[in-house]
matplotlib code that plots the C-alpha trace (Angstrom):
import matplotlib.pyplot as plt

x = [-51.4, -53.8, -55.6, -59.0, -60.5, -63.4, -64.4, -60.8, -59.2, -57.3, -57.1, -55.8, -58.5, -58.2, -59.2, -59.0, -62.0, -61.5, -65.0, -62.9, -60.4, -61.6, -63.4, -62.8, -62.2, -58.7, -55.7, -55.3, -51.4, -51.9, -53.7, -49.9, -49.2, -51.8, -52.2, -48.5, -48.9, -51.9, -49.4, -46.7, -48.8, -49.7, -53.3, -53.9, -57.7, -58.8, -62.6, -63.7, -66.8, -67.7, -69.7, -66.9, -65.7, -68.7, -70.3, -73.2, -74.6, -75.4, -76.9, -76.5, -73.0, -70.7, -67.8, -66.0, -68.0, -64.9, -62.5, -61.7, -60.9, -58.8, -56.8, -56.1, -55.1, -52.7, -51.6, -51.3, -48.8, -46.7, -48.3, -51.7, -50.8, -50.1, -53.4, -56.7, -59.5, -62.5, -64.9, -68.7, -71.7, -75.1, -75.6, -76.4, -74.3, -74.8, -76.9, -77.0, -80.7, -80.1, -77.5, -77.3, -79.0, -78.4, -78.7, -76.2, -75.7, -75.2, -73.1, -70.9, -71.0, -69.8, -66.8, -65.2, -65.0, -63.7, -61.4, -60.1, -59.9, -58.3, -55.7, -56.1, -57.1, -59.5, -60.9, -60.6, -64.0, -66.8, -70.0, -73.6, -74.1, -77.5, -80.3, -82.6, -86.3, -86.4, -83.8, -84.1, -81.4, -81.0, -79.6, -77.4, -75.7, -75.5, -73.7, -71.3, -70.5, -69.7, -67.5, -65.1, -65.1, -63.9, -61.1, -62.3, -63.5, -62.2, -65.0, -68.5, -70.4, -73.1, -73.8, -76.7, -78.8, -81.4, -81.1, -83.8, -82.3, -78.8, -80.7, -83.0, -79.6, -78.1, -80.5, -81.3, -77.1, -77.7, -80.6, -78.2, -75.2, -73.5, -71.5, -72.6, -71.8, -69.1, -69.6, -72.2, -71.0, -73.3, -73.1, -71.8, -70.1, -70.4, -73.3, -75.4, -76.1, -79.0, -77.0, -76.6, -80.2, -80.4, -77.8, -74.9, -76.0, -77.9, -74.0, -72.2, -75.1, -74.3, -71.1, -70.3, -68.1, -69.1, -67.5, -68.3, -68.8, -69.2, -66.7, -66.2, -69.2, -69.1, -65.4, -67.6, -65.0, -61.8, -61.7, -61.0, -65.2, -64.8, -68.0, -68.6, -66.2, -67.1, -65.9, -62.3, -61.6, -61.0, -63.1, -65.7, -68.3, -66.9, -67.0, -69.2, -72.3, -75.1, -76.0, -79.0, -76.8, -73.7, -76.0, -77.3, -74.4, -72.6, -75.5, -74.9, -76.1, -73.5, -70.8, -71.8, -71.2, -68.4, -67.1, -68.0, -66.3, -63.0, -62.6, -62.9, -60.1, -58.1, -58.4, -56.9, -54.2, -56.0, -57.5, -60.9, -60.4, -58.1, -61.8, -63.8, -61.8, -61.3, -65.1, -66.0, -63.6, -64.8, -67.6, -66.8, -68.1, -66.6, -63.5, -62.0, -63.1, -62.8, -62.1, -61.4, -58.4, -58.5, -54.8, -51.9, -51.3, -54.9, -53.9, -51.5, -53.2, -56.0, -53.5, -51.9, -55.0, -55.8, -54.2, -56.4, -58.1, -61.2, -62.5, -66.5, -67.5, -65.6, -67.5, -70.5, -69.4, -68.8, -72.1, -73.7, -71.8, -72.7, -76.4, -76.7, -74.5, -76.8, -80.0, -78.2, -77.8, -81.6, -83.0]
y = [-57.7, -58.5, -55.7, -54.9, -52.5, -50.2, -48.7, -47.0, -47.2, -50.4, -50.4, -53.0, -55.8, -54.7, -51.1, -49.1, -47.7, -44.4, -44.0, -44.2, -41.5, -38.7, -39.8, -40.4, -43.6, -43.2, -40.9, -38.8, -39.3, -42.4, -41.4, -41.3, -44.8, -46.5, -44.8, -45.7, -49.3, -49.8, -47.9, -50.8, -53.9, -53.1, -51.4, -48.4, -47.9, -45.4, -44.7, -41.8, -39.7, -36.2, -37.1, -39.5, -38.3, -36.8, -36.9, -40.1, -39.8, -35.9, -35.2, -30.9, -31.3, -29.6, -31.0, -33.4, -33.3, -33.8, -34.6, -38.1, -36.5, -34.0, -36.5, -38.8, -36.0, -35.0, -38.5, -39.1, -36.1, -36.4, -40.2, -38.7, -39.6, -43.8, -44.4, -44.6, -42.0, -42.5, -40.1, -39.7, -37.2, -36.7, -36.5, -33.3, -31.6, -31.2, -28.1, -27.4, -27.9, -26.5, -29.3, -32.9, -34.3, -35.9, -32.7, -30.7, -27.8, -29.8, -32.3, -29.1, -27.3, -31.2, -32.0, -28.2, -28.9, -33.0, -31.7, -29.1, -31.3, -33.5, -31.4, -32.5, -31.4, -34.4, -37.4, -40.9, -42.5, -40.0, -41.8, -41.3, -41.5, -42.7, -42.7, -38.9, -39.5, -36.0, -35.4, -37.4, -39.4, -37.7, -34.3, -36.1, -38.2, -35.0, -33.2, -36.1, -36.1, -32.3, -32.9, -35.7, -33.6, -31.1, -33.3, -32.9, -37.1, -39.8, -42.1, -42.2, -44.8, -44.6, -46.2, -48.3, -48.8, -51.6, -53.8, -51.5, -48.2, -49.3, -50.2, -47.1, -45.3, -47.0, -46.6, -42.8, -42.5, -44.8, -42.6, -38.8, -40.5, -39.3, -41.2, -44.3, -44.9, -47.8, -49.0, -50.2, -49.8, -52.2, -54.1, -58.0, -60.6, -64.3, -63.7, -60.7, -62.2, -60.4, -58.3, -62.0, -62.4, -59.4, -56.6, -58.5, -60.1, -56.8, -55.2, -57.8, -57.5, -53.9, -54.0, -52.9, -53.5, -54.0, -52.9, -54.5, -52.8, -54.3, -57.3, -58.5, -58.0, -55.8, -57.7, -61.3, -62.6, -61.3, -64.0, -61.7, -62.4, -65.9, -67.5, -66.9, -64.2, -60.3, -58.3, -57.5, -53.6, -50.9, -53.4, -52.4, -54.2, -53.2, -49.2, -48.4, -50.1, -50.6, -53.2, -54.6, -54.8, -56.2, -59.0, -59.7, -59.9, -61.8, -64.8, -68.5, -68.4, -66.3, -67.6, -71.5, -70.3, -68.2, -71.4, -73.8, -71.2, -71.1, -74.7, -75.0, -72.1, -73.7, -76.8, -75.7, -73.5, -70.3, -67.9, -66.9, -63.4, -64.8, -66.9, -63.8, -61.5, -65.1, -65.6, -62.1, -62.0, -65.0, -63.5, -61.8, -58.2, -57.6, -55.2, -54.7, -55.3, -51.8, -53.0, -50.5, -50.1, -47.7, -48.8, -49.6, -52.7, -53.5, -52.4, -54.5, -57.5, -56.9, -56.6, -59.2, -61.2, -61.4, -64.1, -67.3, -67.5, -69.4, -71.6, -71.2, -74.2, -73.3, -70.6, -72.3, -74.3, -71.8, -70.0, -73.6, -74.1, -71.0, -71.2, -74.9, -73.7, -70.9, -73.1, -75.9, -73.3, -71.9, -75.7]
z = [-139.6, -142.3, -143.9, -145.7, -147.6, -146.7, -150.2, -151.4, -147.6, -146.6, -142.7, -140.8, -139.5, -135.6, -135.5, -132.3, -130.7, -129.5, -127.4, -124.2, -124.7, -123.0, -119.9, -116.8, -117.3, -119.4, -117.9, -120.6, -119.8, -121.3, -124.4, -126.6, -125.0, -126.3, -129.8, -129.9, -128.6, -131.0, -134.5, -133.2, -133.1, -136.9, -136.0, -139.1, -138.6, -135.5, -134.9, -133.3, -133.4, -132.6, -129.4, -127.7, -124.6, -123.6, -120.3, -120.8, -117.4, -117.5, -120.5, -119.5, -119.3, -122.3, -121.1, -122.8, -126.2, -128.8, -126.7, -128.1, -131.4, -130.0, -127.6, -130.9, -132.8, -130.8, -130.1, -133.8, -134.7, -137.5, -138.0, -139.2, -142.7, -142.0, -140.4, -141.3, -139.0, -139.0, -136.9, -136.7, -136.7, -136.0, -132.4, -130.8, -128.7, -124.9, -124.7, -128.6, -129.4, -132.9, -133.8, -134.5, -137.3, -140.8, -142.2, -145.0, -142.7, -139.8, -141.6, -142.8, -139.2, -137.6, -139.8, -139.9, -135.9, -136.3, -138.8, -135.9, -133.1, -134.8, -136.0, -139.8, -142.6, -143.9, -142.5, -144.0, -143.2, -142.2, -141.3, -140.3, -136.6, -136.6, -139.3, -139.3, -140.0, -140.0, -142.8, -146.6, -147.3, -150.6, -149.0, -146.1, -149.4, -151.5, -148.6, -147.7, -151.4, -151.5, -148.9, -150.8, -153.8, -151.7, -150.2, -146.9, -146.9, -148.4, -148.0, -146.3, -144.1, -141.6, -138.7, -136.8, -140.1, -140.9, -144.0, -145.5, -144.8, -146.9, -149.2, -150.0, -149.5, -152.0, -154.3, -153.4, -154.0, -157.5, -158.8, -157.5, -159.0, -156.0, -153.5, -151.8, -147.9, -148.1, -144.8, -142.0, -138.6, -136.4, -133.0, -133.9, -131.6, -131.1, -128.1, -130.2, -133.8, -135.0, -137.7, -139.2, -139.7, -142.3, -142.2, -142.4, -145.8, -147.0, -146.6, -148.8, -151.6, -151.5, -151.7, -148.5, -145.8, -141.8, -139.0, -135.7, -132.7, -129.3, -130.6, -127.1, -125.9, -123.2, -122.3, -121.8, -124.9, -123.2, -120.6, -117.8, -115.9, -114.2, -113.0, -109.3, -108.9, -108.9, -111.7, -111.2, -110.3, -112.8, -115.4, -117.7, -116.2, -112.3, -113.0, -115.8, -115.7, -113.5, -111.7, -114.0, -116.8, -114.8, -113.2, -117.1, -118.3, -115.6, -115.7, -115.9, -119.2, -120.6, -118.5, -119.7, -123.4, -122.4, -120.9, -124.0, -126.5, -124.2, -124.4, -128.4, -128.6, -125.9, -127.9, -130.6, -129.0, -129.3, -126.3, -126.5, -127.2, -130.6, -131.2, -131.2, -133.3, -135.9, -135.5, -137.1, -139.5, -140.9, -142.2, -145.6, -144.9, -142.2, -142.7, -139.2, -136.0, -133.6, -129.7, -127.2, -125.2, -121.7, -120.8, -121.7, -122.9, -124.4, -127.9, -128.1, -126.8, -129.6, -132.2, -131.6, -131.5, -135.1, -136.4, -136.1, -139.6, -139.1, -142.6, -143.3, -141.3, -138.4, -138.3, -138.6, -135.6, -133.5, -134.2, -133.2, -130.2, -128.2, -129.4, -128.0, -124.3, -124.2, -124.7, -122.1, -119.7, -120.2, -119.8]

ax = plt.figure().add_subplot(projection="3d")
ax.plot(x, y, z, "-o")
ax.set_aspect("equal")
plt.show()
C-alpha cells in the first residue's frame, strides 16, 4: 500500500477507524481479527480517541469511555512499534464535569490515561478533539509541545477546525516557537464537499496534512444501500441511526448520484468504494483516509481498495458528475 506522511509519521493511505471498537456494535471477540486483518492488508495508521466506545445515546453512562483504546492496545501487542496510533482528547468524560477541554491540565490528565489504555508508552499523532473557546490556543500548543519533548507524542493535530482557527494556530505556534498541529482531521467524501471550499486549501498552505473522516459517507459509497430496498441487517444505516437520518440518507437524490458514480467506476473497471478512496486521495492534503471496520473482513476490503490513482482532472470529473446527478435528481 502506498504511504504518506503526517508531519514526521508515514502511515499508510487507508487508516482504520477505531470509533466502533467498544460498542455494542463490534464483538469484542473480534477486535484481534480485524486489527490483524487491517496489519495484513498493509494498513499502519489506527485512530482512536479517548471518548470512543462510549455510550452516545446515554450521556450519564460511564461505561465504555476508553474502551476503544484499550481493545486496540491489546489487539496491537508486540506490533505497537509497526503502526502508527493516533488517539484524541477533549471531550468530557461521562459524569466528569471537571474534565474535557483544550486545557494543559486536562491535556496532561487525558494522555497519562490514552497512554494506559493503550498499553504504551507514547502516542504517534495526538490531536485536538474539538476547538475550546474557553481555553487560548497558546496554552493547549504549549502543553502539546511539553508533551513531545517529553517523548510522550510524536506529533500533534486537532480535529474539526475552520480555515481560520489553523490558521491563528499556526501563527500563535509561529510567534511561541513551539510545535505546530500537523494535521486537520475533518468530515470529506464525494457527497459532503464543504471542507473543499476553505479548509482543505487553508491545510495545504499550512503545510498540513488532512485526514478524512466519514469517507464513505455513512456506507452510501460502499455499494451495499440499493435503491428501493431497506437497509440490509446488521448495517450502519439498519442499527445505528434513526429514522430521519436513514430516510435522508436513503433519498433518490443520493441514490441517483450514488448510481451515476457507480457507473463511471464500473466503466473503468473499478467499484465504487475503490472511486471514493481514489477520489480523496487525489487531493494533495489528504494523508490517509480512516474507514471503519465492525467485522471481519471490512479491513481488508478497505485496504485493498486503494489502489485506483485518480489524475487532477479525473478528479475534477468526478466532483462534476455527482454535483449535476444530485441537481438531476432535485429537478
Amino acid at each position: 500500500m502506498d504511504v504518506r506522511s503526517i508531519g514526521s509519521l508515514t502511515v499508510s493511505v487507508v487508516g482504520l477507524g477505531c470509533n466502533q471498537l467498544g460498542t455494542t456494535f463490534v464483538d469484542d471477540d473480534d477486535v484481534d481479527r480485524i486489527v490483524g486483518e487491517a496489519i495484513e492488508a498493509g494498513i499502519t495508521y489506527f485512530d482512536t480517541a479517548d471518548e470512543y466506545g462510549a455510550n452516545y445515546a446515554d450521556p450519564s453512562d460511564p461505561r465504555g469511555w476508553g474502551r476503544s483504546e484499550e481493545l486496540l492496545g491489546r489487539a496491537l501487542g508486540r506490533r505497537r512499534d509497526q503502526v502508527v496510533v493516533g488517539s484524541k482528547f477533549g471531550v468530557a468524560p461521562h459524569g466528569d464535569a471537571p474534565g474535557g477541554g483544550a486545557s494543559a491540565r486536562w491535556a496532561r490528565s487525558a494522555i497519562e490515561a490514552t497512554l494506559r489504555r493503550l498499553g504504551t508508552d507514547y502516542v504517534d499523532l495526538y490531536q485536538l478533539h474539538f476547538p475550546d473557546p474557553a481555553v487560548g490556543i497558546d496554552e493547549t500548543l504549549g502543553a502539546l509541545d511539553q508533551l513531545v519533548h517529553e517523548g510522550k507524542v510524536r506529533e500533534i493535530g486537532c480535529c474539526n477546525f475552520s480555515a481560520d482557527q489553523l490558521a491563528e494556530a499556526h501563527d500563535v505556534a509561529r510567534a511561541e516557537r513551539v510545535r505546530p498541529f500537523a494535521s486537520i482531521q475533518s468530515p470529506l467524501n464525494i457527497f459532503q464537499r464543504g471542507a473543499l471550499d476553505e479548509l482543505l486549501p487553508a491545510a495545504g498552505e499550512l503545510g498540513m496534512s488532512f485526514i478524512p473522516y466519514y469517507p464513505l459517507a455513512s456506507g452510501m459509497l460502499t455499494g451495499k444501500y440499493r435503491r428501493g430496498e431497506p437497509a440490509p441487517q446488521g448495517s450502519r444505516l439498519a442499527d445505528q441511526v434513526g429514522d430521519d437520518v436513514r430516510s435522508r440518507l436513503l433519498s433518490d437524490r443520493n441514490f441517483a448520484r450514488v448510481e451515476a458514480l457507480e457507473a463511471y467506476a464500473q466503466a473503468r473497471g473499478h467499484t465504487l468504494i475503490e472511486l471514493a478512496f481514489a477520489w480523496l486521495l487525489g487531493h494533495d492534503p489528504v494523508a490517509t483516509v480512516i474507514a471503519g471496520a465492525s467485522r471481519p473482513g471490512q479491513a481488508a476490503t478497505n485496504g485493498a481498495s486503494a489502489g485506483w490513482q485518480l489524475a487532477p482532472a479525473e478528479v475534477g470529473e468526478v466532483t462534476a458528475l455527482v454535483a449535476s446527478a444530485g441537481q438531476a435528481a432535485r429537478s
